[in-house]
One Martini backbone bead per residue (centre of mass of N, CA, C, O) as a GRO file, in nm:
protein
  302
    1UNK     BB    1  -0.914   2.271  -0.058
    2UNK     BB    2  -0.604   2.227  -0.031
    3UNK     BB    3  -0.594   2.035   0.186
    4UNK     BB    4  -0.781   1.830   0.016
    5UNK     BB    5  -0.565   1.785  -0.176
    6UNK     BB    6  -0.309   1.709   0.008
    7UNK     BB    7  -0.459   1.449   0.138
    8UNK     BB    8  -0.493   1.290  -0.110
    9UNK     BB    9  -0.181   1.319  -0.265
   10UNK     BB   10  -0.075   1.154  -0.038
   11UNK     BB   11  -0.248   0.890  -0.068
   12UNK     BB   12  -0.152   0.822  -0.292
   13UNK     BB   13   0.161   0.817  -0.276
   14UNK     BB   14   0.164   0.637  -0.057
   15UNK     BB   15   0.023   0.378  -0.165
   16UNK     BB   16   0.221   0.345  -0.385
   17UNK     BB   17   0.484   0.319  -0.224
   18UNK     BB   18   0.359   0.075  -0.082
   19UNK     BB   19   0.296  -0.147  -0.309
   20UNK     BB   20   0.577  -0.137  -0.386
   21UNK     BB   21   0.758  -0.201  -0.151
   22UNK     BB   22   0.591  -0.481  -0.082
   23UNK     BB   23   0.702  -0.597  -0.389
   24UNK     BB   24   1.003  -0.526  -0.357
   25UNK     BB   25   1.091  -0.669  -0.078
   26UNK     BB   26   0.980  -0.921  -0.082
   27UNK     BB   27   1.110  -1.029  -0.346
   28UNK     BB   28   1.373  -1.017  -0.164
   29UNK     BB   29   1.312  -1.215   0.040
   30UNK     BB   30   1.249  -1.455  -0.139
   31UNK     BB   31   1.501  -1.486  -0.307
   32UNK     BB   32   1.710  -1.498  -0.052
   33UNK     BB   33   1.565  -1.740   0.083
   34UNK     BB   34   1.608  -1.965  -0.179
   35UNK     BB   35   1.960  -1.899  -0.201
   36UNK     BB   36   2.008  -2.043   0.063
   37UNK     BB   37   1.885  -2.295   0.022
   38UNK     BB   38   2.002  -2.417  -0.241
   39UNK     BB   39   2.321  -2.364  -0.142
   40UNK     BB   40   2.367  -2.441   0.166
   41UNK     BB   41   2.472  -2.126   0.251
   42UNK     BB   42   2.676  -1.824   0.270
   43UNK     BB   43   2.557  -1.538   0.109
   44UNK     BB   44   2.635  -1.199   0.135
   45UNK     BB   45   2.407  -1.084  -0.053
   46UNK     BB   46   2.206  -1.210   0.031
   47UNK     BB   47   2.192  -1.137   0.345
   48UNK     BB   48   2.170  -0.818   0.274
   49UNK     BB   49   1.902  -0.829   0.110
   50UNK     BB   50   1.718  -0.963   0.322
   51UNK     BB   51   1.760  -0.748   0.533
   52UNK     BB   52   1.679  -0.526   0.364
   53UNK     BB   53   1.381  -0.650   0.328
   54UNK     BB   54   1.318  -0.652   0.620
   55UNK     BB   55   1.338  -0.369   0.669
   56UNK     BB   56   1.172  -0.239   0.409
   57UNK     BB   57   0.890  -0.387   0.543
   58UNK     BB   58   0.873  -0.263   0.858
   59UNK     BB   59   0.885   0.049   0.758
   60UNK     BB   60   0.656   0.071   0.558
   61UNK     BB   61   0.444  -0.008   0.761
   62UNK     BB   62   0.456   0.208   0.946
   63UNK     BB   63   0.436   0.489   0.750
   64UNK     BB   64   0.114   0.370   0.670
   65UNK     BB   65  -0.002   0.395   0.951
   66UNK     BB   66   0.093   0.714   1.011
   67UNK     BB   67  -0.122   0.799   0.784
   68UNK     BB   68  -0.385   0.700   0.839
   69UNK     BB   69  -0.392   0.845   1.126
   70UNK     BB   70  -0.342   1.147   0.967
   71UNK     BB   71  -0.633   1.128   0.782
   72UNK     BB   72  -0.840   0.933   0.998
   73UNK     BB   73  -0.704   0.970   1.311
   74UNK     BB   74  -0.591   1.234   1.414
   75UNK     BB   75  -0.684   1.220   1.739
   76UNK     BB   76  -0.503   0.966   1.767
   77UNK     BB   77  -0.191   1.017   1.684
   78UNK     BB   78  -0.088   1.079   2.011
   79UNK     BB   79  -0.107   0.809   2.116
   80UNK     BB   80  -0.037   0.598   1.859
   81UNK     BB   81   0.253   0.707   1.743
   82UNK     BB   82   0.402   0.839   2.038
   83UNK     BB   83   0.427   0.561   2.143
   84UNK     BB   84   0.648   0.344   2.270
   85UNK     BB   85   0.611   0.116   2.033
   86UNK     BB   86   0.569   0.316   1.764
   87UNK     BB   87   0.855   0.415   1.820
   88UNK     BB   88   1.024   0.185   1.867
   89UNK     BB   89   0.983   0.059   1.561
   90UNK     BB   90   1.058   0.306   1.385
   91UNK     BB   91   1.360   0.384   1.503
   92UNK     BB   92   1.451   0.087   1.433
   93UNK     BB   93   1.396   0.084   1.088
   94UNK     BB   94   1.536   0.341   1.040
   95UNK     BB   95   1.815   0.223   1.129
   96UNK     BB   96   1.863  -0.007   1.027
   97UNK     BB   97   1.809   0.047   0.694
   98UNK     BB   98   2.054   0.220   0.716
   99UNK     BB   99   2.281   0.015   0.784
  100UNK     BB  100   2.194  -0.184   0.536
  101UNK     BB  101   2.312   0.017   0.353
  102UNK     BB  102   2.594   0.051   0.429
  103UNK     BB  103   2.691  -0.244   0.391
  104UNK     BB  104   2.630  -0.231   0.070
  105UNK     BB  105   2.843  -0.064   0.024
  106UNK     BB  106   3.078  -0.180   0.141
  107UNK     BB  107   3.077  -0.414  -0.041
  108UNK     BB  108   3.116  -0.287  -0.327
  109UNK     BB  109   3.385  -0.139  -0.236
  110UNK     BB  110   3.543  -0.433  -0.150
  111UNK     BB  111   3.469  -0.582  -0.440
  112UNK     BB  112   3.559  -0.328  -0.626
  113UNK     BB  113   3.780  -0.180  -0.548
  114UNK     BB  114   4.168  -0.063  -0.639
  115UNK     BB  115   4.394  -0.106  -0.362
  116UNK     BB  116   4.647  -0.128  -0.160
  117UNK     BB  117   4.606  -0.097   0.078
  118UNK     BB  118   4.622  -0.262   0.359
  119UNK     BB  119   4.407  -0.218   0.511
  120UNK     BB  120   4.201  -0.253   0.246
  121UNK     BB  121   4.291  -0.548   0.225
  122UNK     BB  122   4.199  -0.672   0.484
  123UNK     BB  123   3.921  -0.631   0.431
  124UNK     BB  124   3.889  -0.765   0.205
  125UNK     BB  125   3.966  -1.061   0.295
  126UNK     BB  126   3.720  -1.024   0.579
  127UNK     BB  127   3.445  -0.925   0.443
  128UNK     BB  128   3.239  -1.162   0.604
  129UNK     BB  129   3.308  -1.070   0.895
  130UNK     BB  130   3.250  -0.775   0.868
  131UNK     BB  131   2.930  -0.780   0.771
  132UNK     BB  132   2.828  -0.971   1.007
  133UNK     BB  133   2.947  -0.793   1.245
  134UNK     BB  134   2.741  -0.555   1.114
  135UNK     BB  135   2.486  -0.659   1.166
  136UNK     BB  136   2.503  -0.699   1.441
  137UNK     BB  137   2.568  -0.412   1.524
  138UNK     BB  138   2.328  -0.287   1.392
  139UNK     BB  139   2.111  -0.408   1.553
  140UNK     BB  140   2.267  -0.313   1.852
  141UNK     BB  141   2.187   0.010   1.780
  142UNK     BB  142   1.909   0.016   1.752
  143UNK     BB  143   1.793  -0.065   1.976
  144UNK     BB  144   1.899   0.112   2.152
  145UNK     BB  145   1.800   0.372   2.025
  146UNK     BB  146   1.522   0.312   2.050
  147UNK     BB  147   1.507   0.255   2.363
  148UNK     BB  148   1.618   0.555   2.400
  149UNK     BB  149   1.330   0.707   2.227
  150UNK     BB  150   1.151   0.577   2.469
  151UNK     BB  151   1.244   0.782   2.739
  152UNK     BB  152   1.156   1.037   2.540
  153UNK     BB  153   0.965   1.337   2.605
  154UNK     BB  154   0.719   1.456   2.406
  155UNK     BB  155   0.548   1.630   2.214
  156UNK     BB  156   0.241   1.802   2.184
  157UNK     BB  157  -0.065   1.826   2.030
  158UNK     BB  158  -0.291   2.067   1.980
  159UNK     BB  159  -0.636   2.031   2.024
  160UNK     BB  160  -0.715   2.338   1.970
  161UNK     BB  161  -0.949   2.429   1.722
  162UNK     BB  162  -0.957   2.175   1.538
  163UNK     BB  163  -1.244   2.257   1.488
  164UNK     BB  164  -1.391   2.455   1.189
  165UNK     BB  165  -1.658   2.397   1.044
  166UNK     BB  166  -1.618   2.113   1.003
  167UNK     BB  167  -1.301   2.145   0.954
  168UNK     BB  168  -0.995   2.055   0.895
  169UNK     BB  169  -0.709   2.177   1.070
  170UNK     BB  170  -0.384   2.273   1.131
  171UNK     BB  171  -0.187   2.177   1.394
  172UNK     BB  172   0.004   2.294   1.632
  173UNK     BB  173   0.273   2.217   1.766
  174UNK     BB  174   0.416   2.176   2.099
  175UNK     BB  175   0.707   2.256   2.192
  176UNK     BB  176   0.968   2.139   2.346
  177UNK     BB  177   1.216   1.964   2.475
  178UNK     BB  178   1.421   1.818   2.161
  179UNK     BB  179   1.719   1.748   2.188
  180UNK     BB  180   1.760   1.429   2.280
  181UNK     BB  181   1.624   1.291   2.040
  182UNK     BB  182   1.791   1.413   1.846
  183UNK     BB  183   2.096   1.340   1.937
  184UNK     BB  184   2.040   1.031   1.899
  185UNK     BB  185   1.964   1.052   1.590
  186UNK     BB  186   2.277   1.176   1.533
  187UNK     BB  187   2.373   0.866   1.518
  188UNK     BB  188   2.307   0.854   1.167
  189UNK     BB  189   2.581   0.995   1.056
  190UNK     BB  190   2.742   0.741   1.051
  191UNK     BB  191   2.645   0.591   0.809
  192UNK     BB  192   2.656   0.795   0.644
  193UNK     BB  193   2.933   0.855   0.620
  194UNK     BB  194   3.038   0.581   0.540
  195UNK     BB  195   2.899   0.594   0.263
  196UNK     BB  196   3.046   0.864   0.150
  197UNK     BB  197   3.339   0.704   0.152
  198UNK     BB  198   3.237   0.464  -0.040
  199UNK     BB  199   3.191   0.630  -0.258
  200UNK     BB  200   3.445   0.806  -0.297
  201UNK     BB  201   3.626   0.538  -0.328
  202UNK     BB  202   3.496   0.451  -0.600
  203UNK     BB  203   3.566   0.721  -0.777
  204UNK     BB  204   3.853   0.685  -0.717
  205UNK     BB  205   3.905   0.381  -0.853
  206UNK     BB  206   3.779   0.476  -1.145
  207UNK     BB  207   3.983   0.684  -1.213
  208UNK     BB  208   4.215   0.508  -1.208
  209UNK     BB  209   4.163   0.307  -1.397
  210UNK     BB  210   4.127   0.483  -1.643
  211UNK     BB  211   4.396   0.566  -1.657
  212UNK     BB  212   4.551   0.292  -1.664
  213UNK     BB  213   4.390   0.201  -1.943
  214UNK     BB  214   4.475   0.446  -2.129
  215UNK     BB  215   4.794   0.326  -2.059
  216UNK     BB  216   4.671   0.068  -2.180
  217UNK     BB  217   4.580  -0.196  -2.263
  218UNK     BB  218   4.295  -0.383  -2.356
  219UNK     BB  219   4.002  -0.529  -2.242
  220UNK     BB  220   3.974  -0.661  -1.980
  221UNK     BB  221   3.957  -0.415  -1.765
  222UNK     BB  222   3.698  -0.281  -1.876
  223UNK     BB  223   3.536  -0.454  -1.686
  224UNK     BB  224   3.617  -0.334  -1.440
  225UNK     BB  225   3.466  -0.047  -1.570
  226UNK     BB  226   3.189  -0.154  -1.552
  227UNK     BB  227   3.169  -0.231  -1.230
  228UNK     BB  228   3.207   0.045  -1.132
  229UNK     BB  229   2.955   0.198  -1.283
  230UNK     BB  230   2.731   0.037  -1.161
  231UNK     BB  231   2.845   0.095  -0.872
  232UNK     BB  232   2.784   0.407  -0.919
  233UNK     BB  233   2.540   0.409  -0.921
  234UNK     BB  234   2.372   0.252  -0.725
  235UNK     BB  235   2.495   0.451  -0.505
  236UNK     BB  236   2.401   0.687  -0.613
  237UNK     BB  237   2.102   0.631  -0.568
  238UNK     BB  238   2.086   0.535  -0.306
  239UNK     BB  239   2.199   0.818  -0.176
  240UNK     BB  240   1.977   0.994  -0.258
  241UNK     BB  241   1.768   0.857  -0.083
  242UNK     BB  242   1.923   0.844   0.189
  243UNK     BB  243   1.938   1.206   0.212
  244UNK     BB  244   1.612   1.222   0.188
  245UNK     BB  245   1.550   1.069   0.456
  246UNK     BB  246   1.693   1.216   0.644
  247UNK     BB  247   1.641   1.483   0.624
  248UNK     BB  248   1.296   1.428   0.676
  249UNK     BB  249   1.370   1.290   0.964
  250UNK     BB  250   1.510   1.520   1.119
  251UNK     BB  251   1.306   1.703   1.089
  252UNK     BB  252   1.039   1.562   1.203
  253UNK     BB  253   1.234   1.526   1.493
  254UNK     BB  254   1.181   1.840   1.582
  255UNK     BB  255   0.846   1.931   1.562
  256UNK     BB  256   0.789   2.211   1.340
  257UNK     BB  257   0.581   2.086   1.212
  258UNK     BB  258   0.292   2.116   1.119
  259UNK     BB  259  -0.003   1.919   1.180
  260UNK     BB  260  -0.129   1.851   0.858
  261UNK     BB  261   0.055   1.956   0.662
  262UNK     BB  262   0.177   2.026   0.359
  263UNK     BB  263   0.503   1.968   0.509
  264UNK     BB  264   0.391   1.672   0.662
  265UNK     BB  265   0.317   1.512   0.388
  266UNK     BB  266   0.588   1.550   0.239
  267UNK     BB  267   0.755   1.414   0.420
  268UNK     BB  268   0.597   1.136   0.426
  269UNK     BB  269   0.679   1.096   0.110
  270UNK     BB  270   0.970   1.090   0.122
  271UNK     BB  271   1.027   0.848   0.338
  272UNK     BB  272   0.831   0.631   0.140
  273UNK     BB  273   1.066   0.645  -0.096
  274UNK     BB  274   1.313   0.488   0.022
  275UNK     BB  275   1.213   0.181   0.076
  276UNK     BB  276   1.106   0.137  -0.271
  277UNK     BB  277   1.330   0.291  -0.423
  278UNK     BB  278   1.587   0.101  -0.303
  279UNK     BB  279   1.476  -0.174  -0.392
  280UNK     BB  280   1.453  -0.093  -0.716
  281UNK     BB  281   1.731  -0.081  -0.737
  282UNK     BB  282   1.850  -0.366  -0.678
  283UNK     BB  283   1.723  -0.480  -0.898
  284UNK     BB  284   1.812  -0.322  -1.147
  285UNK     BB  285   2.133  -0.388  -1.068
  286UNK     BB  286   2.007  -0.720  -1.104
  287UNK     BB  287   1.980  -0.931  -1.370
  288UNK     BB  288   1.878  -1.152  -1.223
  289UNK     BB  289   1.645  -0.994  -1.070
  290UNK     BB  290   1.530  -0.866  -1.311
  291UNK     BB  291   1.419  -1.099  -1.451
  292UNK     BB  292   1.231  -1.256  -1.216
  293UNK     BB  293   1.069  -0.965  -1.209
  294UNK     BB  294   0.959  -0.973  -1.486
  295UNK     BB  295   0.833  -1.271  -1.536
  296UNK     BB  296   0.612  -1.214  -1.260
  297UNK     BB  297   0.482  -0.966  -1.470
  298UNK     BB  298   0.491  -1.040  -1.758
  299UNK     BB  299   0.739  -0.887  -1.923
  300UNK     BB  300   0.870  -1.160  -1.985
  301UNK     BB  301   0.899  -1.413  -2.149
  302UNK     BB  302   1.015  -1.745  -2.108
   0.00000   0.00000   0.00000
């Protein structure tokens, strides 16, 4: 009774999690492909709100897959979830996901922060240059994770006494040798840092403004001091996600969870609200996008 519990509560939080992500990160794509053929030119924000958008809605796709056959088509799970193609399907835009949060962040840094730093400085001045050529990185980076995660040889999950008195009970996988694929995974650490650089970088030169005009007149620099706070709460928001699903991913490529256990399900529930909760950040920290969204939901008077 417990299990059939847990298997219903995993499909509504699934369910919600997907419609929600498929209409909060499609509204990110539809808008800023919108806004960029408008002005026909390249906008830094749109083109990674875009890639934001168009990751978030391949990786919501991946896992809602992943649910419906670990509920509906339990033995045919190892065949078509750890196959090649959506294995690396998976890896994909899990990795690419995680780096254009990454950008996401570094643009917020350094369009917000205010270090004298040259270093600093430079990349500051080069950001268009910086940002492009870490997406096209990112790619390049996934690509690869995925197709070297698509050569490493996965563990089996035994399906012997799977059925007992004709009731799905959970099975536990034998797990081999499965150091190779976590160590692959393990280059996910990389953008994580990077993250966390720029978020504590936000918070020192927050921390410096609020000093120094303390100790200075008011009125204009305050503004920059609301610009701070408000890119501090969304990367803090981001990161809550962003290292809620690193977590959840890393553990699940372990193999060590009983398959279609009560935290098999809850792995795959945390893992499926990071493309949606992430990307309802993003609206709710944009003015402009919080308006257009919410016009359309007819929540607001036009």
């Amino acid at each position: 009774m417990a299990f059939s519990l847990s298997v219903t509560l995993h499909m509504i939080l699934m369910s919600t999690e997907f419609f929600i992500g498929i209409i909060v990160n499609g509204f990110l794509i539809i808008m800023s492909c919108n806004d960029l053929i408008k002005s026909r030119k390249l906008i830094l924000l749109q083109i990674l709100l875009l890639c934001i958008g168009i990751s978030r809605f391949g990786l919501q796709l991946i896992l809602i897959v992943q649910s419906l056959y670990s509920v509906f088509f339990p033995l045919a799970y190892q065949a078509n979830i750890y196959g090649a193609k959506m294995m690396f399907f998976w890896m994909f835009f899990s990795s690419i996901s995680l780096w254009f949060a990454t950008g996401l962040s570094i643009f917020y840094c350094l369009k917000i922060a205010t270090f004298t730093n040259s270093c600093f400085l430079w990349l500051k001045f080069r950001i268009s240059t910086l940002i492009l050529w870490l997406l096209l990185g990112s790619l390049l980076a996934s690509l690869s994770t995925a197709a070297i995660c698509t050569k490493v040889e996965l563990p089996k999950i035994d399906y012997a006494d799977f059925f007992t008195n004709t009731t799905l009970k959970s099975a536990t996988a034998k797990i081999q040798n499965n150091n190779e694929l976590l160590l692959v995974n393990l280059a996910l650490i990389l953008p994580l840092s990077i993250f966390v650089m720029c978020t504590s970088m936000l918070f020192i030169s927050l921390y410096k403004h609020t000093h120094r005009i303390q100790n200075g007149p008011h009125g204009f620099p305050n503004a920059r001091r609301e610009a701070h706070i408000n890119a501090l709460r969304t990367v803090t928001s981001f990161f809550c996600f962003f290292i809620s699903y690193f977590a959840a991913f890393m553990t699940n490529m372990t193999f060590k969870i009983p398959y279609r256990s009560q935290q098999f399900f809850v792995l795959k529930d945390i893992m499926a609200a990071y493309p949606a909760g992430h990307s309802v950040i993003i609206i709710l920290s944009n003015s402009k996008l919080q308006q257009l969204f919410r016009r359309i939901l007819c929540l607001k008077k036009k």
